[in-house]
C-alpha positions in Angstrom: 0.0 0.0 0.0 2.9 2.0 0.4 4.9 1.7 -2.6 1.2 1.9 -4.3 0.8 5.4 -2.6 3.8 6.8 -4.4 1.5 7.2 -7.8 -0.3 10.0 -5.8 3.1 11.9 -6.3 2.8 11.9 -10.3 0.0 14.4 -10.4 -2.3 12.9 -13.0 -5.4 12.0 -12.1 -5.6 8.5 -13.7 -3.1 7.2 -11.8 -4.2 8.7 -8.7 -7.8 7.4 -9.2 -5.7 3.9 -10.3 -3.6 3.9 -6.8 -6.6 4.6 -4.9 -8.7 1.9 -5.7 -5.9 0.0 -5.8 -5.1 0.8 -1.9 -8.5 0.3 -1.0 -8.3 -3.2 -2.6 -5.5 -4.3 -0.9 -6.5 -2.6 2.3 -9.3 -4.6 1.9 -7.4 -8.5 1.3 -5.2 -7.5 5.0 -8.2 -6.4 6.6 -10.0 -9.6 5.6 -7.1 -11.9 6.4 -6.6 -10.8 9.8 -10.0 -11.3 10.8 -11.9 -13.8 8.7 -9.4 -15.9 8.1 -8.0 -16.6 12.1 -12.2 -16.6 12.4 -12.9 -19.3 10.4 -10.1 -21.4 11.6 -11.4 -21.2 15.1 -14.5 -22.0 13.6 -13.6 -25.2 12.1 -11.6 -26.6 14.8 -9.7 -30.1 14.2 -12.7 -30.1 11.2 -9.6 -28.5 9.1 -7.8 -31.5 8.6 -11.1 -33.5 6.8 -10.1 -32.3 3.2 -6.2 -33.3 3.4 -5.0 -36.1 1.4 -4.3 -39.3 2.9 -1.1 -40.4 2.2 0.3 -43.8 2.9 3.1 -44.0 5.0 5.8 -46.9 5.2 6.1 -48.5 8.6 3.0 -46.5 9.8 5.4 -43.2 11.4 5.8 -39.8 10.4 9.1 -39.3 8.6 11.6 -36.8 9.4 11.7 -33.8 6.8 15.4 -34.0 6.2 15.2 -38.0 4.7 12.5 -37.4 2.8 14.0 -34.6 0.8 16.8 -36.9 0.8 15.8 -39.5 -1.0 14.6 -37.7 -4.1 17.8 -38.7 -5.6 17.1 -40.7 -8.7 18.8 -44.2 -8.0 19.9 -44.2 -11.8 22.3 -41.4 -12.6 23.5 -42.0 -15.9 19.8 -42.5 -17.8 18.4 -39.1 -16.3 22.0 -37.8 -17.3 21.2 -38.7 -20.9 17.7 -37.0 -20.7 19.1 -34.1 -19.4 21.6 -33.3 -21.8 18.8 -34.5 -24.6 16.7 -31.8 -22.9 19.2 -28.7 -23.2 20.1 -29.8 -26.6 16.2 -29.7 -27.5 16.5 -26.3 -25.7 19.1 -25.1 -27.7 17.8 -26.7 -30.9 14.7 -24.4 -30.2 16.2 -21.4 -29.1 19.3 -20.8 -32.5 16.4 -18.4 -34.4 17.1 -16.3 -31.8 20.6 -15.9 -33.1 19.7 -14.4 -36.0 17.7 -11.4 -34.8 18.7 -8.0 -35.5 17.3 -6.0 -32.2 17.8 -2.1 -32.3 16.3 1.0 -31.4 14.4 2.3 -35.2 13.1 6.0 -33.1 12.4 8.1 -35.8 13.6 6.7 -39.0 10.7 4.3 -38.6 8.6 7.0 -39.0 6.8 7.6 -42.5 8.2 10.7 -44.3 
């Protein structure tokens, strides 16, 4: 809302009409985060768990964080090697038209006589 009020400072009226309503609408997300939100929470109770996933767990325990990110590791290096090199060569394929573009500024000899 800050930064948002610094378009007040331009002087023209569009975007001081655009950062006002803009401010209000943001004013208006906080406003309903801090109350409805923590509100409805309350509300709801242990009831906020009834829409999660169930997920099936090994062994029946909750695993630590720190192994489970862990073991993302693919067990085969080479093959996902080979399909990532085949992937930034497909990227690269792609991407040489963009060596050939000729980018520069035209200003005002683009501009009929």
């Amino acid at each position: 809302m800050i930064s948002l009020s610094g378009l007040f400072l331009t002087g023209i009226d569009v975007f001081s009409g655009l950062a006002f309503g803009t401010i209000m609408v943001v004013g208006v997300a906080v406003l309903g985060s801090l109350t409805f939100l923590p509100a409805l929470l309350s509300l709801l109770g242990k009831a906020t768990d009834r829409g999660r996933i169930p997920v099936h767990r090994p062994g029946g325990g909750r695993r630590r964080a720190v192994p489970a990110v862990g073991s993302c590791r693919p067990r085969r290096g080479a093959p996902t090697a080979g399909a990532r090199r085949a992937r930034d060569r497909g990227v690269l394929v792609l991407a040489a038209p963009l060596l050939s573009l000729h980018l520069e500024d035209s200003g005002i000899h683009c501009a009929p006589r």
